[in-house]
mmCIF entry with sequence, helices, sheets and N, C-alpha, C, O atoms, coordinates in Angstrom:
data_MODEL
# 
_entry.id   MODEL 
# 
_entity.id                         1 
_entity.type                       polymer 
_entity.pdbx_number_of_molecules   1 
# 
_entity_poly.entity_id                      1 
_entity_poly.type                           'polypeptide(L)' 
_entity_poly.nstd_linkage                   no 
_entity_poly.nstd_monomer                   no 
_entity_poly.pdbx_seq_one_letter_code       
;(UNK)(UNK)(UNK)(UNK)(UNK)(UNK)(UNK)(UNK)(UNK)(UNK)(UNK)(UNK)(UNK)(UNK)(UNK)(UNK)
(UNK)(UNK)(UNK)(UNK)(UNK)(UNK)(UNK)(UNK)(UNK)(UNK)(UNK)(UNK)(UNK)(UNK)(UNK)(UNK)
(UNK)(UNK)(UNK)(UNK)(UNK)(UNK)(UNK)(UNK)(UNK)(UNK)(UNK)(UNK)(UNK)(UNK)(UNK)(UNK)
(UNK)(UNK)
;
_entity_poly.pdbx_seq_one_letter_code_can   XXXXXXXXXXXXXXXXXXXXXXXXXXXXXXXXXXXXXXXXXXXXXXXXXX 
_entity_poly.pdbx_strand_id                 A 
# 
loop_
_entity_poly_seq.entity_id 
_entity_poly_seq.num 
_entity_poly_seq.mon_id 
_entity_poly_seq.hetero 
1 1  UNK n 
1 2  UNK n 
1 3  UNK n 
1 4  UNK n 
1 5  UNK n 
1 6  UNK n 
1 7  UNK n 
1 8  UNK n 
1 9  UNK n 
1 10 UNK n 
1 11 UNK n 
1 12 UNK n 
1 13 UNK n 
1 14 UNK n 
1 15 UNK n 
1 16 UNK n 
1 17 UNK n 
1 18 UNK n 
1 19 UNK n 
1 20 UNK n 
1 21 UNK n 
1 22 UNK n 
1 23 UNK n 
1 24 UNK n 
1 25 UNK n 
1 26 UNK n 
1 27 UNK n 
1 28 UNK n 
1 29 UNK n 
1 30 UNK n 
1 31 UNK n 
1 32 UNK n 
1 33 UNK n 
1 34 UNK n 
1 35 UNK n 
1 36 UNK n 
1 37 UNK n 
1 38 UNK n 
1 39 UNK n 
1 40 UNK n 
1 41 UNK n 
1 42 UNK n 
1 43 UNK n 
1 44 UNK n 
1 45 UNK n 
1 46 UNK n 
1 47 UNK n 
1 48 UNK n 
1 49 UNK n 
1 50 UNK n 
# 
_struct_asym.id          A 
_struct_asym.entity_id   1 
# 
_struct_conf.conf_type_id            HELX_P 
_struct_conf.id                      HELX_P1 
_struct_conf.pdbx_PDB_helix_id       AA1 
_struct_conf.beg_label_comp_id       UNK 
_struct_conf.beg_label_asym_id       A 
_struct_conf.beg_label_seq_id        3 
_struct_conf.pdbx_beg_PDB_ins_code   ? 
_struct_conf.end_label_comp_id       UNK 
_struct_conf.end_label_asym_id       A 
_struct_conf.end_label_seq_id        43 
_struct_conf.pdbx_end_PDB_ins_code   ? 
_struct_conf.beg_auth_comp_id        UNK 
_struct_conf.beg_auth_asym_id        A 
_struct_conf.beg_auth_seq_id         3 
_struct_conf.end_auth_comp_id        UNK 
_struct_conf.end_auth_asym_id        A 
_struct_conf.end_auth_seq_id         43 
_struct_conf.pdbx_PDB_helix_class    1 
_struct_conf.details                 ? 
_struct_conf.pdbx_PDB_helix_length   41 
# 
_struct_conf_type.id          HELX_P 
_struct_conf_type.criteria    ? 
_struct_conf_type.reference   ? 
# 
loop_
_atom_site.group_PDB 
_atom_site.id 
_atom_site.type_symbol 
_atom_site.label_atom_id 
_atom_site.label_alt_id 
_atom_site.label_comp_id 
_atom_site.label_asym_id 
_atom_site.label_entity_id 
_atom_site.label_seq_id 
_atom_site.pdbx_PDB_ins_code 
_atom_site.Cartn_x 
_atom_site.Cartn_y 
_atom_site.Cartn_z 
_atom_site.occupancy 
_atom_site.B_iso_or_equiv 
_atom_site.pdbx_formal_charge 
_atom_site.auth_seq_id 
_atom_site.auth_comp_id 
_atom_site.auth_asym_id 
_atom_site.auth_atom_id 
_atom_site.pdbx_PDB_model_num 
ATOM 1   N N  . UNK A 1 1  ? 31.509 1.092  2.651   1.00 0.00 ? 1  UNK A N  1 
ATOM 2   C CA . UNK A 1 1  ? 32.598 1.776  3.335   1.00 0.00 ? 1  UNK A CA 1 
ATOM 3   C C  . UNK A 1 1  ? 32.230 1.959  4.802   1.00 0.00 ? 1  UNK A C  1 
ATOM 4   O O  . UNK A 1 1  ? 31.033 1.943  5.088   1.00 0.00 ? 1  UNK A O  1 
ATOM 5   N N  . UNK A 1 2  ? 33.218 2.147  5.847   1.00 0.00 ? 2  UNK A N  1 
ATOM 6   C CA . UNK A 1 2  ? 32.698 2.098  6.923   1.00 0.00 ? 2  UNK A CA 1 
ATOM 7   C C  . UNK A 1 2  ? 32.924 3.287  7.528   1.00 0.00 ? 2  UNK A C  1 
ATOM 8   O O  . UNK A 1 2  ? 33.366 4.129  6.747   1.00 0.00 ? 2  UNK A O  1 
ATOM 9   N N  . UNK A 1 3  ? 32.790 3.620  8.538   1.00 0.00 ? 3  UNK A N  1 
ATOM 10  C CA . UNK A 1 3  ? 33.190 5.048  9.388   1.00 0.00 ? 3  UNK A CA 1 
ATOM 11  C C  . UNK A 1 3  ? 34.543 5.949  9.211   1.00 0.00 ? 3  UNK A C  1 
ATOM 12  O O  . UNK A 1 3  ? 34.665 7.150  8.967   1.00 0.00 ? 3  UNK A O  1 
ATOM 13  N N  . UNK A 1 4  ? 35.475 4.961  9.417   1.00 0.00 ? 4  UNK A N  1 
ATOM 14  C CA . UNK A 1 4  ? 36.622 5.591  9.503   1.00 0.00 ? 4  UNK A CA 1 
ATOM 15  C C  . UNK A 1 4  ? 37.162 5.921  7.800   1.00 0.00 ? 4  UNK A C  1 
ATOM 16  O O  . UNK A 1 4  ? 38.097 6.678  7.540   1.00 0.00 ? 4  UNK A O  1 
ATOM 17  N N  . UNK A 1 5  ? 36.508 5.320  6.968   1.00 0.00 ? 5  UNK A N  1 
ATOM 18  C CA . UNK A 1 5  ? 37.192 5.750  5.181   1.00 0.00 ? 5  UNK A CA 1 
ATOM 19  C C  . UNK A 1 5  ? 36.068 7.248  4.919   1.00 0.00 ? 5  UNK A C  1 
ATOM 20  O O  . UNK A 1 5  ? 36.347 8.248  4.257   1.00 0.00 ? 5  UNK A O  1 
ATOM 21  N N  . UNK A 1 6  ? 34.723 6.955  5.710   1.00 0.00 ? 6  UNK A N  1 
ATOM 22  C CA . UNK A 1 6  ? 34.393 8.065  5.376   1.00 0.00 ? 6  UNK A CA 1 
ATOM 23  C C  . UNK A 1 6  ? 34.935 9.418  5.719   1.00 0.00 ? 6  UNK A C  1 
ATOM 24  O O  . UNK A 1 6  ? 34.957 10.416 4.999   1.00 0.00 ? 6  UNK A O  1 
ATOM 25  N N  . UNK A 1 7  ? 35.337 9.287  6.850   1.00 0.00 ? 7  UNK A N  1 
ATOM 26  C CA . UNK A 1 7  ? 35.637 10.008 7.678   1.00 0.00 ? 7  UNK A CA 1 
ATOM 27  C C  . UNK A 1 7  ? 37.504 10.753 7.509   1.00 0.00 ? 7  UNK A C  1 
ATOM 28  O O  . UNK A 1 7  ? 37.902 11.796 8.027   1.00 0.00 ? 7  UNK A O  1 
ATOM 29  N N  . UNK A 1 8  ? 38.150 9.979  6.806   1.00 0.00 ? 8  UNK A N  1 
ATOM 30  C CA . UNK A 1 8  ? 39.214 10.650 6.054   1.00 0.00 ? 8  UNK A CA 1 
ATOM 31  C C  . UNK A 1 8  ? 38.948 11.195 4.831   1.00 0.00 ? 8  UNK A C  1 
ATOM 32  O O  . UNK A 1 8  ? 39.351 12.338 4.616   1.00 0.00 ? 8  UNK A O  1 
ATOM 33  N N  . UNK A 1 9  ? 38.169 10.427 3.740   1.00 0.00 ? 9  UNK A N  1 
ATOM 34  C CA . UNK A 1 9  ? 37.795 11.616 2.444   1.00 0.00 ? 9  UNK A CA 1 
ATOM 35  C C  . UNK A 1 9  ? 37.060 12.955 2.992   1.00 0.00 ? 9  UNK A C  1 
ATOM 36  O O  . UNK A 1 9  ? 37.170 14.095 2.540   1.00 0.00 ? 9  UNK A O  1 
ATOM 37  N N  . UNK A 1 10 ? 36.264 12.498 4.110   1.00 0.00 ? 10 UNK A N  1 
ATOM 38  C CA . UNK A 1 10 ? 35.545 13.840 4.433   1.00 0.00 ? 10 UNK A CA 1 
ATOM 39  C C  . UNK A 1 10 ? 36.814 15.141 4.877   1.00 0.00 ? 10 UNK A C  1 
ATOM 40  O O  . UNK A 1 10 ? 36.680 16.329 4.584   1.00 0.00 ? 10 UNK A O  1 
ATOM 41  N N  . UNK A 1 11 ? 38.085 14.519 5.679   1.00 0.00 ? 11 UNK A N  1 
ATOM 42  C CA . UNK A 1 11 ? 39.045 15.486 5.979   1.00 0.00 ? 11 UNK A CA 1 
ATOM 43  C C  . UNK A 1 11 ? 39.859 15.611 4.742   1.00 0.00 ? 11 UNK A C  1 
ATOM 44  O O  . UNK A 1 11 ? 40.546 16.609 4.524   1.00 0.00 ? 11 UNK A O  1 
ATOM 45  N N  . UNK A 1 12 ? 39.811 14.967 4.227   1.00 0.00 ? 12 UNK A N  1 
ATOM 46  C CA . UNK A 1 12 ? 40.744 15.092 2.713   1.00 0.00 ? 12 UNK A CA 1 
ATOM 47  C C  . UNK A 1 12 ? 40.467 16.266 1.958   1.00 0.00 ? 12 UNK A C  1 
ATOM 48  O O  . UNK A 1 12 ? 41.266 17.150 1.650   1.00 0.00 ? 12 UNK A O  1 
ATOM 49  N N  . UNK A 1 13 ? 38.695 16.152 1.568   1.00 0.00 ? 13 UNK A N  1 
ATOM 50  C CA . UNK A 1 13 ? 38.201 17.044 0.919   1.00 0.00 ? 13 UNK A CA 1 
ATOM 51  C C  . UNK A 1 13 ? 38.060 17.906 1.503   1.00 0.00 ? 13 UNK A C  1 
ATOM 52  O O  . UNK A 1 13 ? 37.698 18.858 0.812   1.00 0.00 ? 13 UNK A O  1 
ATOM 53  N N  . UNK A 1 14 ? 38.215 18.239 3.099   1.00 0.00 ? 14 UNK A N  1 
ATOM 54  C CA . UNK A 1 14 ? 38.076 19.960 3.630   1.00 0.00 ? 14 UNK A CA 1 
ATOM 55  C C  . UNK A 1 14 ? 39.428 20.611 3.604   1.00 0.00 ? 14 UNK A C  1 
ATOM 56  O O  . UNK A 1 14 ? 39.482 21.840 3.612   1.00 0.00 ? 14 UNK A O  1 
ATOM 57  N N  . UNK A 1 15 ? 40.667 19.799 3.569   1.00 0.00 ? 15 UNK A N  1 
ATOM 58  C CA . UNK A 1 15 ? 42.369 20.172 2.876   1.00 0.00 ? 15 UNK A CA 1 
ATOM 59  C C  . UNK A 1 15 ? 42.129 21.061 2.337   1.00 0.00 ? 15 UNK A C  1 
ATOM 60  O O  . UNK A 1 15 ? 42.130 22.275 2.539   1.00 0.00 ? 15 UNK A O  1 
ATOM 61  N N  . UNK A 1 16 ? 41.721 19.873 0.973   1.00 0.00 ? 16 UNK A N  1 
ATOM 62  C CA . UNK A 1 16 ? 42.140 20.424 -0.338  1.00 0.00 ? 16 UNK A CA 1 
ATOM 63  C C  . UNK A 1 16 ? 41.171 21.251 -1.066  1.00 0.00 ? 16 UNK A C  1 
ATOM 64  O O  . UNK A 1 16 ? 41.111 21.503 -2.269  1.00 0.00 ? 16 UNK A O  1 
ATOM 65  N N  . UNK A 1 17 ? 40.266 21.701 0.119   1.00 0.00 ? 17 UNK A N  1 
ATOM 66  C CA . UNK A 1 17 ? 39.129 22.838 -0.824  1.00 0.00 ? 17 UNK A CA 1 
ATOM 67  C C  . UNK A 1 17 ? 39.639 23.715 -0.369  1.00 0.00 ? 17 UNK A C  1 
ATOM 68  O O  . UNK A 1 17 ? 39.851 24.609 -1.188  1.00 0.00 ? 17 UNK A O  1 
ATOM 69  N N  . UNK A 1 18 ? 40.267 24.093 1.525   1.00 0.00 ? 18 UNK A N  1 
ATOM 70  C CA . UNK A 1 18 ? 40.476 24.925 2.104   1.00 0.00 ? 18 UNK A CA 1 
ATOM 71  C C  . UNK A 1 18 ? 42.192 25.630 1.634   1.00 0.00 ? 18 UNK A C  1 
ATOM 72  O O  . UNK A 1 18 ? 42.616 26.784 1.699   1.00 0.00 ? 18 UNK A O  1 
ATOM 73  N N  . UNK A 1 19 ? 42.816 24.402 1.189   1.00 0.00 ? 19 UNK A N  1 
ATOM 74  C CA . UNK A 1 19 ? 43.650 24.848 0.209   1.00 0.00 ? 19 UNK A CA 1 
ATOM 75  C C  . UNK A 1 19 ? 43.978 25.823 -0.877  1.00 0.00 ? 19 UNK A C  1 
ATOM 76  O O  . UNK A 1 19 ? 44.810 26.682 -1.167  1.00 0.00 ? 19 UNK A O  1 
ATOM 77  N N  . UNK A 1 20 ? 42.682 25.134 -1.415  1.00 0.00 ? 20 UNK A N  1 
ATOM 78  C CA . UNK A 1 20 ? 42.379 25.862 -3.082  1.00 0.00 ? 20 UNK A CA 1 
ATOM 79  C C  . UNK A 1 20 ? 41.814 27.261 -2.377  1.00 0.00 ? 20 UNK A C  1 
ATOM 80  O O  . UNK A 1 20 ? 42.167 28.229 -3.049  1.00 0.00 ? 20 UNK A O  1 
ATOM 81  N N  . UNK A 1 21 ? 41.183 27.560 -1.430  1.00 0.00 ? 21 UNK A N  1 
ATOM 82  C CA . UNK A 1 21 ? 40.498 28.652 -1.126  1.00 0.00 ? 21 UNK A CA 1 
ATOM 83  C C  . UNK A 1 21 ? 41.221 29.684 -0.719  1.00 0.00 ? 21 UNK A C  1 
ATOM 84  O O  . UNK A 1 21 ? 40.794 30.822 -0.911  1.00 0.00 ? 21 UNK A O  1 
ATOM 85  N N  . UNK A 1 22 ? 42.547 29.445 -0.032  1.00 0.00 ? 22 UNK A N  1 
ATOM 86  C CA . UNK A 1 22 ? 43.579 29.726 0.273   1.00 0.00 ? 22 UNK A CA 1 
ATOM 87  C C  . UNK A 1 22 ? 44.376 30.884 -0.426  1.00 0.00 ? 22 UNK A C  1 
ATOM 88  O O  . UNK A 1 22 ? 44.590 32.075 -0.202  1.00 0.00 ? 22 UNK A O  1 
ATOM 89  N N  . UNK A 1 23 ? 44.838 29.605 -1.746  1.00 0.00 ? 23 UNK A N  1 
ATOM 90  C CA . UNK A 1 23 ? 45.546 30.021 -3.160  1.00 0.00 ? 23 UNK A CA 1 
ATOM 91  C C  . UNK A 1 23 ? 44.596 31.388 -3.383  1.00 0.00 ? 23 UNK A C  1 
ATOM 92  O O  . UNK A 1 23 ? 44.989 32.539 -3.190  1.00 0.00 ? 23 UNK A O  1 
ATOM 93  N N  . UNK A 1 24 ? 42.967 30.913 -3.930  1.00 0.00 ? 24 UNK A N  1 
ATOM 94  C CA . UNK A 1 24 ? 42.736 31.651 -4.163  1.00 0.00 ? 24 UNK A CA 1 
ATOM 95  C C  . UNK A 1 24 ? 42.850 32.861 -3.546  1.00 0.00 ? 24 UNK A C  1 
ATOM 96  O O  . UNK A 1 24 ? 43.624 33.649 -4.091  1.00 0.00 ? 24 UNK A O  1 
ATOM 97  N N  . UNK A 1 25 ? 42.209 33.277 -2.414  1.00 0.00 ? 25 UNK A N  1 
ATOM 98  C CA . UNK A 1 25 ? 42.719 34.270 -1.716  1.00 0.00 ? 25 UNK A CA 1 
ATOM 99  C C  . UNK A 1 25 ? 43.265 35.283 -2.046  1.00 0.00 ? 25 UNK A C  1 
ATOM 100 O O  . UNK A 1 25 ? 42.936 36.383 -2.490  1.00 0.00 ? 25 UNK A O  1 
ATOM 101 N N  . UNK A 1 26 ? 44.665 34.473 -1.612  1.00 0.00 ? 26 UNK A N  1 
ATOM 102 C CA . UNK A 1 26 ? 45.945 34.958 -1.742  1.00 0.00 ? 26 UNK A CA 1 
ATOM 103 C C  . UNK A 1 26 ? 46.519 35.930 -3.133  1.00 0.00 ? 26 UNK A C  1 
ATOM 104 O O  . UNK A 1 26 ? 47.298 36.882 -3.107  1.00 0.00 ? 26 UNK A O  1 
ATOM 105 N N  . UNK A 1 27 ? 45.988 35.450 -4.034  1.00 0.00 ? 27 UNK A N  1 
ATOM 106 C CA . UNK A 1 27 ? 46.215 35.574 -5.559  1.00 0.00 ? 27 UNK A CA 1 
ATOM 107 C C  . UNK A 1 27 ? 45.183 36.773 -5.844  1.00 0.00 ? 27 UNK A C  1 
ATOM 108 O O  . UNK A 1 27 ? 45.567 37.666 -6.599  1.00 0.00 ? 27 UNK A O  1 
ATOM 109 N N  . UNK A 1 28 ? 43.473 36.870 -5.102  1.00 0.00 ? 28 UNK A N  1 
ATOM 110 C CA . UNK A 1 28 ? 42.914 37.910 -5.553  1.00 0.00 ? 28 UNK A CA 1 
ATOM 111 C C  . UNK A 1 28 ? 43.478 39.044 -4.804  1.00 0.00 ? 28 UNK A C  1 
ATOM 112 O O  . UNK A 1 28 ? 43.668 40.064 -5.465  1.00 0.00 ? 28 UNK A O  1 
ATOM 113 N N  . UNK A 1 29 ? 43.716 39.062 -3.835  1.00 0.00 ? 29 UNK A N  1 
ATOM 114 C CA . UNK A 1 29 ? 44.254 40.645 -2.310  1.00 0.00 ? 29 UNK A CA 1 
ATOM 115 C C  . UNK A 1 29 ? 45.470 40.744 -3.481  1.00 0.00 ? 29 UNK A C  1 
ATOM 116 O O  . UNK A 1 29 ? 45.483 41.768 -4.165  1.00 0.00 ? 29 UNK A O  1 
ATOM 117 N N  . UNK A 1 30 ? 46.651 39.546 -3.767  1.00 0.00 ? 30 UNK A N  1 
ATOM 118 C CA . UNK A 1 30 ? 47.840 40.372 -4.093  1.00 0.00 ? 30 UNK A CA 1 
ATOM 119 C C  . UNK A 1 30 ? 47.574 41.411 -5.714  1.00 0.00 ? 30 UNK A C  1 
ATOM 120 O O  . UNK A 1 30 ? 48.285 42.354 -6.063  1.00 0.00 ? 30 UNK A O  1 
ATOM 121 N N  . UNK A 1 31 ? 46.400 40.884 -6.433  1.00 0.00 ? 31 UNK A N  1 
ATOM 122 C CA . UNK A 1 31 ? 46.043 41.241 -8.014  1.00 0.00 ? 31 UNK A CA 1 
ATOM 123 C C  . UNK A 1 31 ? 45.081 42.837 -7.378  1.00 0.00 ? 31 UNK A C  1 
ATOM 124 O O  . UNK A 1 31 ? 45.136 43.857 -8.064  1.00 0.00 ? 31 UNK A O  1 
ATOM 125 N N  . UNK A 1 32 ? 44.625 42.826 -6.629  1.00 0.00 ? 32 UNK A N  1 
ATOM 126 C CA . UNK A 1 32 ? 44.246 43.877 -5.699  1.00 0.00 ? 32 UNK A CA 1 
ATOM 127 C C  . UNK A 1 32 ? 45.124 45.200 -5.555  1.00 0.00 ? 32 UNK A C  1 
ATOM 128 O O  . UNK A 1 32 ? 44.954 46.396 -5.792  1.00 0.00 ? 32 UNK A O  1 
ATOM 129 N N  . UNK A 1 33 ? 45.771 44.692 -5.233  1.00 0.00 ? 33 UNK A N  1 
ATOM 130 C CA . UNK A 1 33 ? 47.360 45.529 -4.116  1.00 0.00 ? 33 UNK A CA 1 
ATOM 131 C C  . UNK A 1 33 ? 48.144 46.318 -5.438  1.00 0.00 ? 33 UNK A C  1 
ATOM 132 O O  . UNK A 1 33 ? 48.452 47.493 -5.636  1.00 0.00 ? 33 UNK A O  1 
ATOM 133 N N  . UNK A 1 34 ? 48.337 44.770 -6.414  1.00 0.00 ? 34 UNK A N  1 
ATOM 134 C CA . UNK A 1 34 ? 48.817 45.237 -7.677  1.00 0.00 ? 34 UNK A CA 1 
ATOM 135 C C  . UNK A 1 34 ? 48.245 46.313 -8.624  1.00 0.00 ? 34 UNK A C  1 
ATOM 136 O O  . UNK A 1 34 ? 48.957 46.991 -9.365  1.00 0.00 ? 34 UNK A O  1 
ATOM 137 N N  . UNK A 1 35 ? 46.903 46.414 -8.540  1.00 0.00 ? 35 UNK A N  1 
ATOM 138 C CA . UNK A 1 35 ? 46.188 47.465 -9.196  1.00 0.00 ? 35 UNK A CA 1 
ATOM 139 C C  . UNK A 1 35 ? 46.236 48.780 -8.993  1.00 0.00 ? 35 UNK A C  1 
ATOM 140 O O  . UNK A 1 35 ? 46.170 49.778 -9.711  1.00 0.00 ? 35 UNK A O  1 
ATOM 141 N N  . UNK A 1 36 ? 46.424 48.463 -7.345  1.00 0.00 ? 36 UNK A N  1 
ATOM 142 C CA . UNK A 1 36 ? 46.290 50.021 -6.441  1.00 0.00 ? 36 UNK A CA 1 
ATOM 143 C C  . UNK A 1 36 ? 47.686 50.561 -6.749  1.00 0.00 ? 36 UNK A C  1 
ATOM 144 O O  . UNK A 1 36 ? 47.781 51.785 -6.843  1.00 0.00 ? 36 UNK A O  1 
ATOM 145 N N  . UNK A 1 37 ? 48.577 49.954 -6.887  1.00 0.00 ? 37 UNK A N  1 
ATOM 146 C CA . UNK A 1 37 ? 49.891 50.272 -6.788  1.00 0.00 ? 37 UNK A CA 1 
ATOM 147 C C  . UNK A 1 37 ? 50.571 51.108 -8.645  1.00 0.00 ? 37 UNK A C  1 
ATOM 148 O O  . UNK A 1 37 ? 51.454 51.911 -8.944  1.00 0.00 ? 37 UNK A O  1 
ATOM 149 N N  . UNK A 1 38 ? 49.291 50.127 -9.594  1.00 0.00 ? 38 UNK A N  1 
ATOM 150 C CA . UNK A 1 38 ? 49.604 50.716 -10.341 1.00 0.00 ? 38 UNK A CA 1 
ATOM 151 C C  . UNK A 1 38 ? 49.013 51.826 -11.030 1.00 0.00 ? 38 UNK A C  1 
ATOM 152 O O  . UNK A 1 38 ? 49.496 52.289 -12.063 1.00 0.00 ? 38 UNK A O  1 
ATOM 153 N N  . UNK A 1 39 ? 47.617 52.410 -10.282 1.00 0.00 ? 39 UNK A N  1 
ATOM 154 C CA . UNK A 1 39 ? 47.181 53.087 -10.237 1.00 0.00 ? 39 UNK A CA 1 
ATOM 155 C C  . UNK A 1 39 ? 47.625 54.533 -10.006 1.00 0.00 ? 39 UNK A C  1 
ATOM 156 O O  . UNK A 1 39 ? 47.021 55.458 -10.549 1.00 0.00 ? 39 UNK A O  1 
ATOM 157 N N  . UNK A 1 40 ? 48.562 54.712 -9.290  1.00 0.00 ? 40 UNK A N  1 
ATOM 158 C CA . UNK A 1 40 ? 49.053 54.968 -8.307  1.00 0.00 ? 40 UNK A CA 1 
ATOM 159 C C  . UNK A 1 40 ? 50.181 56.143 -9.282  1.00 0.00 ? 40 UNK A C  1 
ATOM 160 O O  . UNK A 1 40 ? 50.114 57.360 -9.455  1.00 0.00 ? 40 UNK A O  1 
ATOM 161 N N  . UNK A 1 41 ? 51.160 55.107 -9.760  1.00 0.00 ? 41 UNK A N  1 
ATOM 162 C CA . UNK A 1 41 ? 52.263 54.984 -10.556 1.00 0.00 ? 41 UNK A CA 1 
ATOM 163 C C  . UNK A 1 41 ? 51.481 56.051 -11.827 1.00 0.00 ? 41 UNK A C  1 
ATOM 164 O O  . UNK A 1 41 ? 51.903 57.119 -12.271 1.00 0.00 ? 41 UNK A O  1 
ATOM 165 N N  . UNK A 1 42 ? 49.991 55.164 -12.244 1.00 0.00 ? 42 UNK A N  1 
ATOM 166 C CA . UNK A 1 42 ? 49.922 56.029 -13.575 1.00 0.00 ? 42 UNK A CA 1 
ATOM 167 C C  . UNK A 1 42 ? 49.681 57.388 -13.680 1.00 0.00 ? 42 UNK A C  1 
ATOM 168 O O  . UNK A 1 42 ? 49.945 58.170 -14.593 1.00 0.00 ? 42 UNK A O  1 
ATOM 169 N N  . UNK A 1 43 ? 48.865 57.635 -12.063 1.00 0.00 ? 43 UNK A N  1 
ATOM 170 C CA . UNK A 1 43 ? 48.434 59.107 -11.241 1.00 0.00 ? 43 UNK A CA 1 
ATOM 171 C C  . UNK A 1 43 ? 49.888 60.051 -11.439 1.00 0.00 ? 43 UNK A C  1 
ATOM 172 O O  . UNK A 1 43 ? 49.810 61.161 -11.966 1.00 0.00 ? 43 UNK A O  1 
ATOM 173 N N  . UNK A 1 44 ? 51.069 59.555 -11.015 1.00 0.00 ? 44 UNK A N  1 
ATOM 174 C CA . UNK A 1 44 ? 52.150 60.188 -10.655 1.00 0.00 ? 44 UNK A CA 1 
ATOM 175 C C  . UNK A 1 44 ? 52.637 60.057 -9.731  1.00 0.00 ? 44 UNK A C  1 
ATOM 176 O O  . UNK A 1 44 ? 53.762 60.556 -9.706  1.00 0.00 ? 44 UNK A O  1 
ATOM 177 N N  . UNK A 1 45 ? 52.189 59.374 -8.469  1.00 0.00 ? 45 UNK A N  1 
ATOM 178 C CA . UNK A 1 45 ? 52.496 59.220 -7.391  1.00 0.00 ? 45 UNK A CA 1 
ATOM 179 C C  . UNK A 1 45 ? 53.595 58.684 -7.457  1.00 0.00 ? 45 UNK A C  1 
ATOM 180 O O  . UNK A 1 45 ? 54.020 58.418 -8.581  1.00 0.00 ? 45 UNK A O  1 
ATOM 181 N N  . UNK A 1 46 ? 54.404 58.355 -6.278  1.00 0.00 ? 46 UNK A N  1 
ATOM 182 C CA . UNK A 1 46 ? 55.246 57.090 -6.307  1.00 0.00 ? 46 UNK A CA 1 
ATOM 183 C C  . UNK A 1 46 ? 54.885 56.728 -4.931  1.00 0.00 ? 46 UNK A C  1 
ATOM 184 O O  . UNK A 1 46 ? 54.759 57.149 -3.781  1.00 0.00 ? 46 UNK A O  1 
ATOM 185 N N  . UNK A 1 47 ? 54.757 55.345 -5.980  1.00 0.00 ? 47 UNK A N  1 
ATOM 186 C CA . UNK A 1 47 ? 53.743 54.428 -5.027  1.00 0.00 ? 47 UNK A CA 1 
ATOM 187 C C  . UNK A 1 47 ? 54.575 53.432 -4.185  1.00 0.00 ? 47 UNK A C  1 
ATOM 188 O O  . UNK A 1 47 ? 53.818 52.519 -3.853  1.00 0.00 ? 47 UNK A O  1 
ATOM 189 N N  . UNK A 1 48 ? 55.765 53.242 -3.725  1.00 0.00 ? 48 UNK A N  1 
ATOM 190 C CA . UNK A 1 48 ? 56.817 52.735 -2.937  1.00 0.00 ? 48 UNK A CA 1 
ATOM 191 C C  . UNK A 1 48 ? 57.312 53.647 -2.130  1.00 0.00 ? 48 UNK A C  1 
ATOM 192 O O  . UNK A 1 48 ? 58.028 52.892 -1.472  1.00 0.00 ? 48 UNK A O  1 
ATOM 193 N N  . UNK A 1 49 ? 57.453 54.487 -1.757  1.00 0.00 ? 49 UNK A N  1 
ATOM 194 C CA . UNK A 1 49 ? 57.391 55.742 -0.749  1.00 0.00 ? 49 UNK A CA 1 
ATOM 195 C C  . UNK A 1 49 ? 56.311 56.147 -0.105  1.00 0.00 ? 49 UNK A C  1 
ATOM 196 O O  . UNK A 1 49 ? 55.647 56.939 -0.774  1.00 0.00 ? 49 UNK A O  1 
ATOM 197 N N  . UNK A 1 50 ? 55.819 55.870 1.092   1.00 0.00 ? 50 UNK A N  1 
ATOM 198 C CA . UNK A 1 50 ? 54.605 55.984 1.563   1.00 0.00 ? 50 UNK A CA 1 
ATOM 199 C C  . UNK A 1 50 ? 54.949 57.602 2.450   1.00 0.00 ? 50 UNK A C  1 
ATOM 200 O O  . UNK A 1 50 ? 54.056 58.158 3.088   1.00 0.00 ? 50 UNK A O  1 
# 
């Protein structure tokens, strides 16, 4: 293979990890947020009225 094929899987694979890393992210803060919120709810609070 020569320079330039390496050199797109190498950007390919920083996508689609930075992608996936992304998702993930995204998915642990909102499962986060969701906890606090229902925490919240089971306390008595109401947790949509700040």
């Amino acid at each position: 293979m020569d320079d330039v094929s390496v050199g797109i899987i190498l950007v390919l694979g920083t996508v689609v990890t930075s992608l996936i890393g992304l998702r993930w992210w995204r998915h642990r803060r909102a499962g986060k947020l969701a906890d606090k919120l229902l925490a919240e709810v089971i306390k008595g609070k109401d947790a949509f009225r700040r």
